[in-house]
MIDOSE-1310 file (N, C-alpha, C; in nm, 2 decimals, decimal comma, always signed):
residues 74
xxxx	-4,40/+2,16/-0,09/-4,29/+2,13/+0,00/-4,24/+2,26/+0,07; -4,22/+2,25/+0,21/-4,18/+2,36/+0,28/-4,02/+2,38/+0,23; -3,95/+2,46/+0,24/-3,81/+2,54/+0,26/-3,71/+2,44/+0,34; -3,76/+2,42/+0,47/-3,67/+2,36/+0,51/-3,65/+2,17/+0,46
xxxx	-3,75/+2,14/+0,44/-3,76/+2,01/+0,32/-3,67/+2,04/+0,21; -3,65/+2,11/+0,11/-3,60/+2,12/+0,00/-3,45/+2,14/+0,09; -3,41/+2,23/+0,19/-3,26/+2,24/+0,22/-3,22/+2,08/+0,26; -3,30/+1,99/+0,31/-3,27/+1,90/+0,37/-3,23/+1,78/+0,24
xxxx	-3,32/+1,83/+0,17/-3,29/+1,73/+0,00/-3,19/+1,79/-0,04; -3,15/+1,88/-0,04/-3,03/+1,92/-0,10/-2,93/+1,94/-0,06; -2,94/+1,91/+0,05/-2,78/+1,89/+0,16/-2,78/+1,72/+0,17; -2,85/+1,65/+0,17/-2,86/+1,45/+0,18/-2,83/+1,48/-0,01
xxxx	-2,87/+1,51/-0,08/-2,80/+1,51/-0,25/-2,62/+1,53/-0,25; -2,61/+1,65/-0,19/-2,45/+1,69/-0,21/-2,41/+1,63/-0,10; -2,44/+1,58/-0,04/-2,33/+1,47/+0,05/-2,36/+1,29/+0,02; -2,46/+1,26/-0,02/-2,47/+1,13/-0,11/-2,39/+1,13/-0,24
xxxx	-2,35/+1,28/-0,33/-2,28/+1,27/-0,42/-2,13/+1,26/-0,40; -2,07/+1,36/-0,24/-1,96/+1,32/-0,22/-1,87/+1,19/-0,18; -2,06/+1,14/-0,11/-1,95/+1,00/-0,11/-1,96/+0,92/-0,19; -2,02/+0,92/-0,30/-2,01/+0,82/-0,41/-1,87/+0,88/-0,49
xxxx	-1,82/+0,99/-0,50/-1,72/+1,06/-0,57/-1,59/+0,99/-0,50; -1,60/+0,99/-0,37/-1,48/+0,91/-0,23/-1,51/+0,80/-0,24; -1,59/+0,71/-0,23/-1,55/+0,55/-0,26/-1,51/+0,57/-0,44; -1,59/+0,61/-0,55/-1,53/+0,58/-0,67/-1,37/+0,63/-0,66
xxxx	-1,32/+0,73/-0,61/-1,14/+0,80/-0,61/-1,07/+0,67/-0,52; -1,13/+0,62/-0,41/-1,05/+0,48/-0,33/-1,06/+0,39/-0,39; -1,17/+0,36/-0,47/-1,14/+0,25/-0,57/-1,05/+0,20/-0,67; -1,04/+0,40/-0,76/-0,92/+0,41/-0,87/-0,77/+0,41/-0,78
xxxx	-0,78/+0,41/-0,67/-0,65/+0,45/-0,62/-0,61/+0,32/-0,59; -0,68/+0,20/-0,55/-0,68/+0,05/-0,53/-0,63/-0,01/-0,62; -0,73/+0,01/-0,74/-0,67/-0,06/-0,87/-0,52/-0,01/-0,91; -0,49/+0,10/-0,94/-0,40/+0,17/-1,01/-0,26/+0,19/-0,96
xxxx	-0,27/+0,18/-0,80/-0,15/+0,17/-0,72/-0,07/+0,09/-0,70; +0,04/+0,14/-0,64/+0,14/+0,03/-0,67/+0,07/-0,13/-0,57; +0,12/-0,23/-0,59/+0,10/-0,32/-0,50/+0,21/-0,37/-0,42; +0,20/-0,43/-0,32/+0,26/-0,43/-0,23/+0,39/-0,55/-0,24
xxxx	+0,46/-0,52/-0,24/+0,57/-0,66/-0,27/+0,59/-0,74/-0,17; +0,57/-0,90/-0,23/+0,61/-0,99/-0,09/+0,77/-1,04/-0,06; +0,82/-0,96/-0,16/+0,99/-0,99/-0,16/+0,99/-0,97/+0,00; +1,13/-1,04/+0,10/+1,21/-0,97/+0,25/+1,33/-0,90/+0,12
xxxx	+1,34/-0,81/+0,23/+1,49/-0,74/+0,21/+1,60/-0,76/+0,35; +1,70/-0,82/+0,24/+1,84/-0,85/+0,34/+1,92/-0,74/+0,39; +2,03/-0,73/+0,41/+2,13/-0,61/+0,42/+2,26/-0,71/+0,50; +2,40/-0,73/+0,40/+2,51/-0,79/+0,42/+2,53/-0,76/+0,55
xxxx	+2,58/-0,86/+0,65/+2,65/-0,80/+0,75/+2,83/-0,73/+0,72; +2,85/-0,82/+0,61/+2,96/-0,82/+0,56/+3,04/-0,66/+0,51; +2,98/-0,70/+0,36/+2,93/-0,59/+0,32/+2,86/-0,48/+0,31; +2,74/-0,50/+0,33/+2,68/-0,43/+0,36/+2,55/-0,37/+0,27
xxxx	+2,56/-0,46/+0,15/+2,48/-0,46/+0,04/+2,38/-0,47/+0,12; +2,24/-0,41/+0,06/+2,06/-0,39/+0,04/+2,05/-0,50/-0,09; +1,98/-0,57/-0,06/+1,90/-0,67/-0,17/+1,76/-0,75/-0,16; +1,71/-0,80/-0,23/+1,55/-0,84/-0,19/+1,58/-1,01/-0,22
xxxx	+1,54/-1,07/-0,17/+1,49/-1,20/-0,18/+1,33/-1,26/-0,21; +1,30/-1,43/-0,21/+1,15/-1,43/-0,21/+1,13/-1,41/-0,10; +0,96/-1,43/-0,07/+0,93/-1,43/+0,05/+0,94/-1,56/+0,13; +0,96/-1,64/+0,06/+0,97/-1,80/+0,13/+1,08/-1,83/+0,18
xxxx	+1,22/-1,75/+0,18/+1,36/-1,76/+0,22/+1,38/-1,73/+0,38; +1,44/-1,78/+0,44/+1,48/-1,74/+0,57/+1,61/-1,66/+0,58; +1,69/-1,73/+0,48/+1,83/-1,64/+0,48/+1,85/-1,66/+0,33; +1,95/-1,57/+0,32/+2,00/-1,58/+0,14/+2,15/-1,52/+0,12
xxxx	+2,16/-1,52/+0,04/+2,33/-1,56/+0,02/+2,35/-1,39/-0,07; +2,43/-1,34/-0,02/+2,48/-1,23/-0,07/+2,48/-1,21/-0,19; +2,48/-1,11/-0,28/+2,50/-1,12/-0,40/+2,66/-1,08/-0,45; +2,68/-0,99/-0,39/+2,82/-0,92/-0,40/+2,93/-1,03/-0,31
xxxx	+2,92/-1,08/-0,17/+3,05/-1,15/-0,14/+2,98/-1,27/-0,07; +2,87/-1,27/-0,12/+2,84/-1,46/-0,06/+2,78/-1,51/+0,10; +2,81/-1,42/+0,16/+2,76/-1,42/+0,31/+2,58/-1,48/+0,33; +2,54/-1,57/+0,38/+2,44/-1,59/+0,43/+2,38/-1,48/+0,55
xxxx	+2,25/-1,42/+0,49/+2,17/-1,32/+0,63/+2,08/-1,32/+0,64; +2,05/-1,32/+0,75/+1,90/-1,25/+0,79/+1,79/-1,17/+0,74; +1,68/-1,19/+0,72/+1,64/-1,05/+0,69/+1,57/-0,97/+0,75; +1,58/-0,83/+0,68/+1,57/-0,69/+0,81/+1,40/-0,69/+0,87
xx	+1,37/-0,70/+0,95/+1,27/-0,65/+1,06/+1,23/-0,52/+1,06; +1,14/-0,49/+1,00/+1,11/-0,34/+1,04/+1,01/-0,34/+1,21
């Protein structure tokens, strides 16, 4: 085997190993991370309370003073 063959195997080695190292670290980071919540979050017009609801709600009723709202749009 010439020189420049073996550089060639051994630069396609350390870069086939980095990406198997980068998909296996995206995968632990997939499993182990937080997940994403499907709660909406309100905010009283009233008062002014931050609260979460389900995701199935269109409006929901304050917890602190009862007001019916919207929820926030990012």
């Amino acid at each position: 085997m010439s020189i420049p063959t073996l550089i060639v195997i051994y630069v396609a080695l350390l870069l086939g190993a980095l990406c198997v190292v980068g998909i296996y670290s995206e995968m632990r980071r997939r499993r182990f991370g937080p997940t994403h919540s499907e709660d909406r979050i309100f905010r009283c017009q009233t008062c002014g309370y931050v609260y979460t609801d389900d995701a199935d709600v269109d409006r929901s009723r304050c917890i602190q003073c009862g007001k019916l709202n919207e929820p926030i749009v990012f």
